[in-house]
C-alpha positions in Angstrom: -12.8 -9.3 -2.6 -9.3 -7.6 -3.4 -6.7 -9.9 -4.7 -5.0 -7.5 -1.7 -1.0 -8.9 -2.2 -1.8 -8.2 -6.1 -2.5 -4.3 -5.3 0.9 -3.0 -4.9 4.7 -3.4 -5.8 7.9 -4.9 -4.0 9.6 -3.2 -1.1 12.3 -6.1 -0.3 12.1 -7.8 3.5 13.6 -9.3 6.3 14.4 -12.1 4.5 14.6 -10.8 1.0 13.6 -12.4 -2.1 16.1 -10.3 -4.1 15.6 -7.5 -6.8 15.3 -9.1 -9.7 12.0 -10.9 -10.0 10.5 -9.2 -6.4 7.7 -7.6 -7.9 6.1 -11.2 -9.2 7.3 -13.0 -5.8 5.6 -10.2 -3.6 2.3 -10.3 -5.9 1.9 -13.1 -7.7 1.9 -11.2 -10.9 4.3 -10.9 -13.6 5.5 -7.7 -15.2 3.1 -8.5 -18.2 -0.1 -9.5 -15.7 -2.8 -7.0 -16.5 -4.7 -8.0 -14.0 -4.5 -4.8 -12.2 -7.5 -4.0 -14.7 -9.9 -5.8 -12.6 -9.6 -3.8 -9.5 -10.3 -0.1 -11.1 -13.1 0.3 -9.1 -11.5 -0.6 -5.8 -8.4 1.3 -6.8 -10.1 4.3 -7.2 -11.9 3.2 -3.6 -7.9 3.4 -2.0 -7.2 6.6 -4.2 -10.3 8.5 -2.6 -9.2 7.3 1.0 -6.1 8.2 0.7 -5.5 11.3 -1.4 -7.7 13.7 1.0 -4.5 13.2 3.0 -1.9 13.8 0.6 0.6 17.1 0.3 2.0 18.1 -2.7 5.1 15.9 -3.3 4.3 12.1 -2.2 6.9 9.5 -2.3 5.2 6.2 -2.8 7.0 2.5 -1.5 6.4 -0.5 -3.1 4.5 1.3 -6.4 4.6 -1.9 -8.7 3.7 -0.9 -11.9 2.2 2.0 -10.8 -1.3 1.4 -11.1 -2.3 3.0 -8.2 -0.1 6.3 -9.0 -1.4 6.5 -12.3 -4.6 7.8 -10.7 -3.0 10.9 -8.9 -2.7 14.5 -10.6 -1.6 18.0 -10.4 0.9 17.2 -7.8 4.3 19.3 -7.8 6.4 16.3 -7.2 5.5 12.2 -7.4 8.4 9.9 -6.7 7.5 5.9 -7.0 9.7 3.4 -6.4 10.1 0.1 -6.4 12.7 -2.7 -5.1 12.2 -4.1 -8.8 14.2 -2.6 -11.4 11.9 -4.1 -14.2 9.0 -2.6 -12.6 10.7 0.2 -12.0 11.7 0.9 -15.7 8.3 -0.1 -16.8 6.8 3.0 -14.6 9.5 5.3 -15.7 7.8 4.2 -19.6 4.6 4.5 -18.2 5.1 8.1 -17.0 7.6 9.5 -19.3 5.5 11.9 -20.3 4.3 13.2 -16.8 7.5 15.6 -15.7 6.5 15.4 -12.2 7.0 11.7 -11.3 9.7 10.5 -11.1 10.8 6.1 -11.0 13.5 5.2 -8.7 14.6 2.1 -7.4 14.4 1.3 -3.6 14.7 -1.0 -0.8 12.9 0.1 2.2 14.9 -2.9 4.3 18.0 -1.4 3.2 16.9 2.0 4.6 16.5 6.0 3.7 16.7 7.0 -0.3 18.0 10.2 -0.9 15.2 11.9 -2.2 17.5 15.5 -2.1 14.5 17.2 -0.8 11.7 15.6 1.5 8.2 15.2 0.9 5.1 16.6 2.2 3.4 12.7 2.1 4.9 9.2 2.0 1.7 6.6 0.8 2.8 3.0 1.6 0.4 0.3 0.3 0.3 -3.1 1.8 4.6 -2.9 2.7 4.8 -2.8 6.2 3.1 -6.5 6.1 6.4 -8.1 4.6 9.3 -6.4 6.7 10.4 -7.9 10.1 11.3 -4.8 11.2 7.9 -2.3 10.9 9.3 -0.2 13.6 12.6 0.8 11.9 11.1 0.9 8.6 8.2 3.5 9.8 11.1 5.6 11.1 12.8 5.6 7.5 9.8 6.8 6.0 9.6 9.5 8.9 13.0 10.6 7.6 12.0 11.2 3.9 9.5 13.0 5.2 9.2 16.9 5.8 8.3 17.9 9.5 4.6 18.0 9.8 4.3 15.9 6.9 1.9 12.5 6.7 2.6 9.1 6.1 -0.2 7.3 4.8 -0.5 3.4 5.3 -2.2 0.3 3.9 -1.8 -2.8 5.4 -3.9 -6.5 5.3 -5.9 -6.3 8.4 -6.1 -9.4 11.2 -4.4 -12.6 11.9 -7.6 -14.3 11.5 -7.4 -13.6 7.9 -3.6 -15.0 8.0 -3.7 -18.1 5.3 -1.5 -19.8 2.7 -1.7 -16.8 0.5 0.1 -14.4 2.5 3.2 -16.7 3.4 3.2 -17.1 -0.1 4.0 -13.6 -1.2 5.6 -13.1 2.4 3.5 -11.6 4.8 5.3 -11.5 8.0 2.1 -10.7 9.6 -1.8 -8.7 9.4 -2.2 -5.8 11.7 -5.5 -4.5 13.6 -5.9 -0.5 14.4 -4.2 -1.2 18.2 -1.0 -2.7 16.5 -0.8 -0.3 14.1 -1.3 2.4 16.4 1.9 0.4 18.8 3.8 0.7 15.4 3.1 4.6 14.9 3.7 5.1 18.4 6.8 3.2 18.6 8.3 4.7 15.6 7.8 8.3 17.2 5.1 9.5 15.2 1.6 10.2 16.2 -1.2 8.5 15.0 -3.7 11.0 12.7 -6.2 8.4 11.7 -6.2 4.4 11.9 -9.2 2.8 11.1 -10.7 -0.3 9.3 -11.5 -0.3 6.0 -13.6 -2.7 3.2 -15.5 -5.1 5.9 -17.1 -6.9 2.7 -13.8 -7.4 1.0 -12.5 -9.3 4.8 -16.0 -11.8 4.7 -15.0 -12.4 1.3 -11.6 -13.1 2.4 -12.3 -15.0 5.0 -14.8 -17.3 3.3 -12.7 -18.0 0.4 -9.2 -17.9 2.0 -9.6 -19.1 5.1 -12.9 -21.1 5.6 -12.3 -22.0 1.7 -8.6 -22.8 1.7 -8.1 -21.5 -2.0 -4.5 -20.6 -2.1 -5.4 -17.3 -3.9 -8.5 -15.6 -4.5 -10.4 -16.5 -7.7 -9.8 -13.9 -10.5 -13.2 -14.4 -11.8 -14.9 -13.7 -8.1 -12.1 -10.7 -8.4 -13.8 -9.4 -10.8 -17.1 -9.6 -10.0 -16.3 -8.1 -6.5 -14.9 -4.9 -8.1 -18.1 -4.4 -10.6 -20.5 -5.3 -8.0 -19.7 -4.8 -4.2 -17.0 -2.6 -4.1 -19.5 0.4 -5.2 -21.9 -0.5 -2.5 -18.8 -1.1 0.3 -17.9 2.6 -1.0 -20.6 4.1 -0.4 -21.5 2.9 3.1 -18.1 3.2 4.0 -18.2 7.1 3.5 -20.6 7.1 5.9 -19.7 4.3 8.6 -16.5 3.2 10.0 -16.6 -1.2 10.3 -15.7 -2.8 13.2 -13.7 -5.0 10.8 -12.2 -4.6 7.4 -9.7 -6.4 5.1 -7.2 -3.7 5.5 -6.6 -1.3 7.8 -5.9 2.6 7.0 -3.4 4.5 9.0 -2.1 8.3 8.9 0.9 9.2 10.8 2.1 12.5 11.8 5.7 13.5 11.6 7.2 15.7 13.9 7.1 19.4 13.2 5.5 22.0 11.9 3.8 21.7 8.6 4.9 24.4 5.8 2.5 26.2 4.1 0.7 25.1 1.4 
């Protein structure tokens, strides 16, 4: 299974753990953890998903220490952010030498960042989860983004899953593809896609979180899970859509006409 709270950064909530440390309170991970190692192959599963609906110029909330961004390139414009200024510097030494992205601190609770321009594709892994307000938050990312542009989601799928780990690294809640398509709706954007993704990694979950009470998956079992079954839940997930997943992918649709690309 994913160690799914571990995959991504800090985007600050509804009742804010602050700046400074946010990245290791929304992860469990500290700036040093190299954990993120273990998950290349389901990484590279999310990167596959989500790039085929990516523009140009993405903005992505919540980046951590921009493992995940580290896998995108040629694009003209890559902003990552984080509510975290140490994970924020440590991307902006990660990427020095990539003219295109660019590290910027940011707190979706607090609303819009002036991005100057907006971009063709917002990508939002697993930060919806951990504001109170989804709705108003969805809305913000609407605004940084072009009309016609995408926002892409990633969010911990269904309250059955709902344990000790995610009030830990504060999860208000876990979404299915009817709430998330409420949230997309509410927000005034249309839904492009919303489906469930990795069923293996939410049996996993479910067994060892839930059924198991563990208070956080096993790194160990982490890494066997990437090696062994995320290639096989790959596979047959480019082929079938579950009826159940860990996660559950979303596009949105802003507004507009789309400019040519």
């Amino acid at each position: 299974m994913s160690n799914e709270p571990g995959e991504n950064g800090s985007v600050g909530s509804g009742g804010s753990v602050g700046s400074a440390g946010a990245f290791c309170a929304a992860t469990g991970r500290s700036l040093e953890d190299s954990s993120g190692a273990d998950q290349r192959r389901y990484r590279a599963f999310q990167h596959e998903l989500i790039e085929a609906h990516c523009g140009p110029s993405v903005l992505e909330v919540g980046a951590g220490l921009g493992e995940f961004a580290a896998q995108f390139s040629g694009l003209e414009r890559h902003v990552v952010t984080d509510v975290d200024p140490a994970a924020v510097a440590a991307m902006a030494e990660r990427f020095a030498t990539r003219p295109e992205v660019e590290a910027r601190v940011f707190d979706l609770a607090e609303g819009v960042l002036d991005l100057g321009k907006p971009v063709s594709t917002v990508v939002a892994i697993n930060v919806l989860e951990h504001l109170d307000d989804d709705t108003g938050a969805l809305r913000a990312l609407a605004e940084m983004t072009e009309p016609g542009g995408r926002i892409v989601l990633w969010v911990p799928a269904y309250m059955q899953l709902y344990g000790d780990f995610d009030r830990a690294v504060g999860h208000v809640r876990r979404y299915t593809p009817a709430t998330v398509r409420a949230v997309i709706r509410n927000a005034g954007l249309s839904a492009e896609l919303v489906k469930p993704v990795n069923l293996l990694g939410g049996l996993a979950w479910w067994m060892a979180v839930r059924r198991g009470g563990v208070g956080a998956p096993n790194p160990g079992l982490v890494r066997t899970y990437d090696r062994f079954v995320v290639p096989v839940t790959r596979a047959v997930e480019r082929r079938v859509t579950p009826p159940f997943g860990q996660s559950v992918l979303a596009v949105a649709r802003v507004a507009g006409e789309a400019s040519q690309r």
